[in-house]
Phi, psi and omega in degrees: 000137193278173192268354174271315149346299206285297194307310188273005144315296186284338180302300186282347156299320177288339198273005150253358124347284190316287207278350130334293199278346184263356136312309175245065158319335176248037164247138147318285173263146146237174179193128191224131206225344160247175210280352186295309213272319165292335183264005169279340184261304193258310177139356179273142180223117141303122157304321175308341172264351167293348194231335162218126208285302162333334171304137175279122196193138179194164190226148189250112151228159163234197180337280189275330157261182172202147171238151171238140177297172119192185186281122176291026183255337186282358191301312189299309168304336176308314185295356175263006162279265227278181195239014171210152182278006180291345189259006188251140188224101211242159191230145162107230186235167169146150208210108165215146192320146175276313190300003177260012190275187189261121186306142187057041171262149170290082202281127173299183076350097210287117178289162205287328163199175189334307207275003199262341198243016170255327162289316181291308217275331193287311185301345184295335195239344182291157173203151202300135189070000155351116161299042172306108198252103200290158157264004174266002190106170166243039153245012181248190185295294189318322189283277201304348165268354176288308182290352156282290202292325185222078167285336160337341192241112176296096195290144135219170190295113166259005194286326159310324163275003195252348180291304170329327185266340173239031171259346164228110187318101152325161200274338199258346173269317179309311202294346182261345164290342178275332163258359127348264196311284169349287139316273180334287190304340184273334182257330149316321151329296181331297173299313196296270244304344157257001198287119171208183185266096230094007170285179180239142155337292173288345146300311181306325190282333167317323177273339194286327185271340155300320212289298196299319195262355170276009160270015227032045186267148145236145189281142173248303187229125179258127201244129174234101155238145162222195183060243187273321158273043172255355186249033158266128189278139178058015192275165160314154169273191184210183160302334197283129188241152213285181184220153191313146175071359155264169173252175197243139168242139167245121186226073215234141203232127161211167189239141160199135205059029183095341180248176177263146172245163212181053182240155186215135190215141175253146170229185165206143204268114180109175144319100158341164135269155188306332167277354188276308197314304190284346176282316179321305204286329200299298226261001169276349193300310188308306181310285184351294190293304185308341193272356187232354139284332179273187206185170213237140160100357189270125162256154198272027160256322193278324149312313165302303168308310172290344177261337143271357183291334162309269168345303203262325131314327155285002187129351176238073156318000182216009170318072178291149157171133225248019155192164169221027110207199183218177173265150153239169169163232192327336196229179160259007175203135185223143142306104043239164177270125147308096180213159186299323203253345180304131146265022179277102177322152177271134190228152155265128192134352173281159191216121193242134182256132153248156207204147152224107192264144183226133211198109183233078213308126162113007189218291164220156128240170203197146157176166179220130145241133204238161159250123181222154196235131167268108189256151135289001183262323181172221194238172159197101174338126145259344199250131186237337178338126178300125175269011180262144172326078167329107200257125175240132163326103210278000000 
């Protein structure tokens, strides 16, 4: 990570710092125990938690400061964050030279384990009656051993502010979803740009995911299916390699800088058939329309309800389906979900993926998903991808 990189990682951690705590006035302290929410208070994301979810990690903040829990193995990668090692508070084993951190920093003592050094970091910034708002909530083991070992300190259920808080984008988070998308869409370019008769499913993803990491992306789910698995939802690609007249779903997912992309496109190799062509045209109708419908003050049942009531007017009158898109940014499905029963308003600063996807087991699947920015003034496409059915050369 470059030292510019480091400095606007921190820049942009405090300014969502900010509109937390300006969220939740009366809390004192907060503390985030999953790894979205520790790089939303400091701008740090462990590599260690892309390979184990289990891993312990956490951030302390108030107003003004911020501390990180981690694994002393994170210590090192921490320093291209915080700027003294006094702000890391590191637990277990792990060994790296002390003469290489930067002179006159206090280097900790690494604690015997997570919750002991998660006590020291709390007490460090906490005072007796303290409002301390968890993002894991006050029902899980952590929360009831913090409120054992410090009662002093007023645990409450934070995960709601922190969904909240991060359901509408600061402008330095849209630019990296934009550049997100941006990624996704270049290397997705990439993957069509081999497609022929006889490539295999896992070359393509192959190319789409070189695409991603020499952009500096990390790829999350890369969905390649064609033929008869092309209505398989979330799968894996596979060997099988195509043949003239199927179709191909691209459904590709990445992180870059902490944030997500979340585009999806259908081709088909060769000439369409008139049903593939009108189906397309159909179940894209939902996406379309909602794109050109939503609007801040829309609640996100009535969004949903305009994209499938689209769909399901073009021809497909029995059209289901249990969302029709979501927010994304730190995660790839974010709060709030386009779902039938949601009342939440659409605020501006939300970043939405919409999708009406069609999946017809032993027979096709389809879908287009766009990223759109919800503005007062109106909307704005993160996504340029062409959304009409892509005919690729055999």
């Amino acid at each position: 990570m470059t030292t510019e990189l480091s400095s606007a990682s921190v820049a942009e951690a405090a300014e969502r710092r900010a509109k937390l705590f300006s969220n939740c006035r009366h809390a004192d302290v907060v503390v985030a125990m999953t790894p979205e929410n520790v790089f939303y208070l400091t701008g740090y994301w462990s590599m260690g938690t892309d390979t184990d979810r289990l891993r312990k990690l956490a951030a302390v903040a108030t107003r003004e400061a911020v501390l990180l829990v981690a694994p002393a193995a994170d210590l090192g990668p921490a320093l291209e964050i915080f700027t003294a090692t006094a702000d890391v508070f590191p637990f277990g084993v792990f060994h790296f030279e002390v003469e290489l951190l930067p002179e006159g920093d206090r280097v900790r003592k690494p604690a015997p384990d997570f919750h002991v050094a998660l006590l020291q970091a709390l007490d460090e910034l906490a005072f007796p009656r303290a409002r301390v708002l968890l993002d894991t909530g006050i029902d899980d083991t952590i929360s009831s051993r913090l409120a054992a070992l410090r009662p002093q300190y007023r645990l409450e259920n934070g995960a709601v502010a922190f969904n909240r808080s991060r359901s509408t984008k600061l402008g330095p988070e849209i630019d990296r979803l934009d550049h997100a998308a941006s990624v996704a869409e270049l290397s997705i370019r990439e993957g069509l740009a081999i497609v022929r008769a006889g490539v295999s499913e896992w070359e393509i993803a192959g190319a789409i995911t070189s695409g991603i990491v020499r952009r500096g992306g990390v790829p999350g789910f890369i969905v390649v299916t064609s033929g008869p698995r092309s209505a398989l939802a979330d799968a894996y690609p596979s060997h099988r390699r195509l043949q003239p007249g199927d179709i191909l779903r691209l459904d590709i997912g990445c992180r870059v800088d902490g944030y997500w992309a979340d585009t999806a496109r259908t081709a088909v190799l060769g000439e369409p058939s008139r049903s593939a062509r009108e189906l397309y045209q159909m179940t894209s109708a939902g996406a379309t329309t909602l794109l050109e419908q939503i609007a801040v003050g829309m609640t996100a049942g009535r969004a949903y309800t305009i994209a499938l009531e689209a769909v399901r007017a073009s021809g497909l009158p029995t059209y289901r389906r249990h969302h029709c898109g979501h927010g994304i940014g730190l995660e790839p499905h974010e709060f709030p979900t386009l779902s039938p029963e949601s009342t939440t308003r659409l605020e501006s600063g939300m970043v939405l993926c919409v999708e009406t996807p069609f999946y017809q087991l032993n027979g096709q699947g389809m879908m287009v998903e766009d990223t759109v920015v919800l503005g007062d003034n109106g909307t704005r496409l993160l996504t340029s991808l062409d959304r009409q059915l892509c005919m690729l050369d055999i």
